[in-house]
C-alpha positions as CSV (number, residue, x, y, z in Angstrom):
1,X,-6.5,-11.4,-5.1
2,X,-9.2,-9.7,-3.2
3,X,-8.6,-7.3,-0.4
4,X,-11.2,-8.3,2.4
5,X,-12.3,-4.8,2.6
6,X,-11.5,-1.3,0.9
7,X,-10.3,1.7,2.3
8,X,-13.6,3.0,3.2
9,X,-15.9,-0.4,3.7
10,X,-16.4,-0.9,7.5
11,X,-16.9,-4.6,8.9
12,X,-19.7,-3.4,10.3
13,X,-21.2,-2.2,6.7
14,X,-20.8,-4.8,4.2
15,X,-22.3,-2.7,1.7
16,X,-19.9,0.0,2.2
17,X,-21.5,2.2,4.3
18,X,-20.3,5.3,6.3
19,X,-16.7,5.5,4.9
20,X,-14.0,5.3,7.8
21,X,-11.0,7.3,6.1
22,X,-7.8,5.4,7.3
23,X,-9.6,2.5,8.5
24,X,-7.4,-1.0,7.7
25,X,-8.4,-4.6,9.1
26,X,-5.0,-4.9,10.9
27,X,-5.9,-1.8,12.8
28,X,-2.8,0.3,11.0
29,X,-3.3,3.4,9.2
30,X,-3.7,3.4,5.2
31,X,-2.4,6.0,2.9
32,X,-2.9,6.6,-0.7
33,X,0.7,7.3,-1.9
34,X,2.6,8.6,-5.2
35,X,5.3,5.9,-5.5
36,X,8.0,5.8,-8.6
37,X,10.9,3.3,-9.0
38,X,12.5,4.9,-6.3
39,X,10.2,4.8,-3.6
40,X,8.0,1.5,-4.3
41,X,8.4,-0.8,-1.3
42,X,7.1,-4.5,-0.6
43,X,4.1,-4.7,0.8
44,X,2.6,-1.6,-1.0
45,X,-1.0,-2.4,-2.9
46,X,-1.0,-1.3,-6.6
47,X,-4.1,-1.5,-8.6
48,X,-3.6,-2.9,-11.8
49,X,-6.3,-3.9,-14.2
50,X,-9.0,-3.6,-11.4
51,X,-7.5,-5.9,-9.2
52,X,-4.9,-5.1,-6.1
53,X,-1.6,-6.4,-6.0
54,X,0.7,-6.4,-3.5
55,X,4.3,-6.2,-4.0
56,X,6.5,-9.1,-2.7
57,X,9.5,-8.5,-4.2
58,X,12.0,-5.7,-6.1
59,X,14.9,-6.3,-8.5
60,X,17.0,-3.3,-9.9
61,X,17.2,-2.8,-13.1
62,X,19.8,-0.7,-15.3
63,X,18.8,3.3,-15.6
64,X,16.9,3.2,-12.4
65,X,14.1,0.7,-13.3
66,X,12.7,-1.6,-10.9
67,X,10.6,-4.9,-11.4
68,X,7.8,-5.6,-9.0
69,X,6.7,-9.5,-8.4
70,X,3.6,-9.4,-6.4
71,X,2.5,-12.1,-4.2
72,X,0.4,-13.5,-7.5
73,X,3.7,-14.1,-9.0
74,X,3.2,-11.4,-11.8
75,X,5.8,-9.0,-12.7
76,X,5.6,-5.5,-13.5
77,X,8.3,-3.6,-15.0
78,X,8.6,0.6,-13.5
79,X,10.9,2.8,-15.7
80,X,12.2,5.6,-13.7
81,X,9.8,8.0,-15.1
82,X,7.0,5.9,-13.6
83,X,4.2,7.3,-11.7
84,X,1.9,5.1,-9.9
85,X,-0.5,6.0,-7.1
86,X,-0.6,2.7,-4.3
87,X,-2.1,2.1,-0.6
88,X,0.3,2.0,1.7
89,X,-0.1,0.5,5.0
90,X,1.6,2.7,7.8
91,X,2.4,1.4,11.2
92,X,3.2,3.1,14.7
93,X,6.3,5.4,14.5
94,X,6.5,4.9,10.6
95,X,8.2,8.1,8.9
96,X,5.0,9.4,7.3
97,X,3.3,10.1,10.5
98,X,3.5,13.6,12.0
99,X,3.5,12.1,15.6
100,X,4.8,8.6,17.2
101,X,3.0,6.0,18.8
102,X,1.5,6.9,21.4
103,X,2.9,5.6,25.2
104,X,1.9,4.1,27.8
105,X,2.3,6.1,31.7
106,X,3.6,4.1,34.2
């Protein structure tokens, strides 16, 4: 699975380019984030072996372990001691913003 572009390619600059910091092609803001088997969530990007892999699914598992399936159908077992850095995708209002979306005057 390839992400259509990286935090930091542009659409505008195949080759990479100027690099956009928080630029995403939904339009949401990205976020390079510590995640254990605590705070892992669906939809975060890990990169495993070179390739991202985005998490479709979590099972508990006895003394706080979790099991990832990503979308490829591969499974990935995080003990509780577990560190992994992933990309998260934030939206508008999301917890790890310092400020909410913005409004609209009337």
């Amino acid at each position: 699975m390839r992400l259509p572009l990286s935090l930091g390619e542009h659409p505008s600059h195949p080759d990479g380019g100027t690099p956009v910091r928080g630029w995403a092609p939904s339009g949401a803001l990205a976020s390079n984030v510590e995640i254990t088997s605590t705070s892992v969530r669906r939809g975060d990007v890990i990169q495993i072996g070179g390739q991202p892999c985005r998490v479709a699914d979590l099972f508990q598992l006895p003394g706080g372990a979790k099991r990832l399936r990503f979308e490829s159908g591969e499974l990935l077992t995080m003990h509780s001691q577990t560190r992994l850095i992933a990309l998260r995708m934030m939206r508008g209002g999301d917890s790890f913003r310092a400020f909410p979306p913005p409004h609209h005057r009337r």
